[in-house]
N, C-alpha and C positions, 0 to 999 in steps of 0.2 A: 559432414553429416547433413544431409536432405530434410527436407521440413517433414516429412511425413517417418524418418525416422527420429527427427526433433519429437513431435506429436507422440510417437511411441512412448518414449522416456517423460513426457511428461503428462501422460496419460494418468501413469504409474503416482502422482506427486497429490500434494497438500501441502498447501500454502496458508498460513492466518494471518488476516488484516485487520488492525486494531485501531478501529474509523474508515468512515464513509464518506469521508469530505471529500477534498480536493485532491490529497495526497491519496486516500485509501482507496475512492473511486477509480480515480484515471489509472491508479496502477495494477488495480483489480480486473478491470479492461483489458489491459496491455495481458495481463496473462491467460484471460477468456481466451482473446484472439489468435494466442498460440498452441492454446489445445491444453491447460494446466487439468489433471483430473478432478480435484477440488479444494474452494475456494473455502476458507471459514472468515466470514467477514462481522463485525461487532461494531453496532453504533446503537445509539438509545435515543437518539436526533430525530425529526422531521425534516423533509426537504423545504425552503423558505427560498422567497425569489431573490433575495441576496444570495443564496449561496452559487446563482444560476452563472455567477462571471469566471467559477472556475473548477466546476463540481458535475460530476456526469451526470448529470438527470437533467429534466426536462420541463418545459414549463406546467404540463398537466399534471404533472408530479406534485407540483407545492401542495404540502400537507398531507402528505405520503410520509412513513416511516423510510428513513435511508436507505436499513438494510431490505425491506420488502420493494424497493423501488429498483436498486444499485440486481435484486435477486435477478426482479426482470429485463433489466437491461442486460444483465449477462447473458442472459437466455436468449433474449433474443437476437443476441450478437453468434454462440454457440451452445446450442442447447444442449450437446455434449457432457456440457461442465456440470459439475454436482458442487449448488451452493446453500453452502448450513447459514445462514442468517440468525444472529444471537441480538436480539433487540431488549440490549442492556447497558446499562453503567458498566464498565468493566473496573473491576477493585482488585485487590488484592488478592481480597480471599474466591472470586471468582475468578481469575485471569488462569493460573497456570491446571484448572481442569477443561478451560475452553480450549487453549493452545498447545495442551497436551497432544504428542503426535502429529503435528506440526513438521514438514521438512525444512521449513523456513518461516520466519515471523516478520511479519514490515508493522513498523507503526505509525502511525498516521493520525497522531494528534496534532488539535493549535494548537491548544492553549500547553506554555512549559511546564506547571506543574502534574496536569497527567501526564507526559511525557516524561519526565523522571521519573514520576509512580510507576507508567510500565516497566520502562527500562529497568530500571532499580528489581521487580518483581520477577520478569524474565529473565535476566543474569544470575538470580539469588533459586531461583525453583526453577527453571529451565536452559541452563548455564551450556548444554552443550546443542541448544537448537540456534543457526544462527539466527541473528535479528536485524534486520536491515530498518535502518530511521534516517526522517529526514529533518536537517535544521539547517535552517537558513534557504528561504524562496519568496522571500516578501518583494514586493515595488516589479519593477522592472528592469531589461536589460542587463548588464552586470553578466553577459553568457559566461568570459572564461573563468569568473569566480566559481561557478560551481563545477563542482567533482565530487569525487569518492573516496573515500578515508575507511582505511581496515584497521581497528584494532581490539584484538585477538578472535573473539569469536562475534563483534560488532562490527557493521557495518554505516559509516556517517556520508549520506547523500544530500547534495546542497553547498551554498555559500559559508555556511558556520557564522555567521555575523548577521545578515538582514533579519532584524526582529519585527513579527509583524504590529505597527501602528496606525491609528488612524491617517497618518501622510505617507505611511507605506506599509497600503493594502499588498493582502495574498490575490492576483490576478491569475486568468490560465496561461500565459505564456511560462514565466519562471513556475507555477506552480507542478503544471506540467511535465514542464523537463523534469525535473526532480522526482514525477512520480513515476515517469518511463526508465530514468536512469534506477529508481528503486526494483521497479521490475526486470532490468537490465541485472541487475548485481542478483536477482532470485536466481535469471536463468543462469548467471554464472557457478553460481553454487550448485546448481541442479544438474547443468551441463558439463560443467567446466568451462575454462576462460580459454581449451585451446581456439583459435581464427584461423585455419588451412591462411596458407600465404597464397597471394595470386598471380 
C-alpha cells in the first residue's frame, strides 16, 4: 500500500483524543502528517512553559488554550485535516457524546485517576470503539521496556510501571515514543497490521 493510497483510507477516518499534553499532542501530529480526515481533540488546559519539554506547542503559545493551539499547529502541519476542538473537562456524563463515532479513541491523560475515569466510561458506553492509552513513560531511557499490550478491545502503550514523580519527570524522549507508538496502534486498527515482506 503506497502513501497516497494510505492517505485514501485514512482520509475516510476519525480519531478522538482525550488530552493535549504530551501524549495527545505528539500523537495528534503523528496522524495530521499522514493524512487522518479528522481529529476530535478534548482538553480544558492552557499551554504553560513547563509543559514546553514535551508537549507540541510552542513558546508564543503559553497562555493559549491547548486545543485552539494543538487546532493550529495541525493546520499548519496539514490543513487538509478537520479538527473539532472540545475545550472542556471531559466527565462522564460528557465523554461518550463527544467520542461518539469515533473509529478509534487514544487517551491521553497524566494524572491516574482521569485515566480510569475515561477508561472505565469508554469500555461501559462505547465498549466496541477501540481505545488506545498509554501508562508508563515517565524519567528516561528504559527503550526496550515499552511496548504494546492488547487486551480485547483495549489497547496499553508504554512501560506499565514508570509512574510520573517529581525525580521522574514526563520528558519528550519516552514521552514521545509512547505517543507515536499510540499513533502506530490507530494506523494499525485503521489499516491493518499487514507489512508486505521485503
Amino acid at each position: 500500500m503506497n502513501f497516497e493510497e494510505i492517505k485514501a483510507i485514512l482520509g475516510n477516518k476519525k480519531v478522538g483524543i482525550a488530552g493535549c499534553g504530551g501524549l495527545g499532542s505528539n500523537c495528534a501530529v503523528a496522524l495530521a502528517r499522514v493524512g487522518l480526515g479528522t481529529l476530535v481533540i478534548a482538553d480544558f488546559d492552557a499551554v504553560s512553559e513547563s509543559n514546553l519539554n514535551r508537549q507540541y506547542f510552542f513558546f508564543d503559545q503559553i497562555g493559549t488554550k491547548k486545543v485552539i493551539a494543538l487546532r493550529d499547529n495541525i493546520i499548519r502541519i496539514n490543513p487538509v485535516v478537520n479538527v473539532i476542538g472540545q475545550d472542556l473537562k471531559l466527565t462522564p456524563d460528557n465523554i461518550p457524546a463527544i467520542f461518539s463515532g469515533c473509529d478509534v479513541i487514544v487517551e491521553a491523560f497524566d494524572l491516574a485517576g482521569q485515566k480510569e475515569m475515561f477508561i472505565e466510561t469508554i469500555l461501559t458506553n462505547l465498549p466496541a470503539i477501540p481505545l488506545v492509552i498509554g501508562l508508563g513513560m515517565a524519567g528516561w531511557g528504559m527503550n526496550e521496556a515499552i511496548h504494546c499490550r492488547k487486551a480485547g478491545n483495549l489497547y496499553i502503550c508504554g512501560d506499565e510501571i514508570s509512574a510520573i514523580g517529581p525525580d521522574l519527570p514526563p520528558i519528550a524522549p519516552r514521552v514521545g515514543m509512547v505517543a507515536n507508538m499510540q499513533a502506530n496502534v490507530v494506523l494499525e486498527i485503521l489499516l491493518g497490521s499487514e507489512i508486505p515482506k521485503i
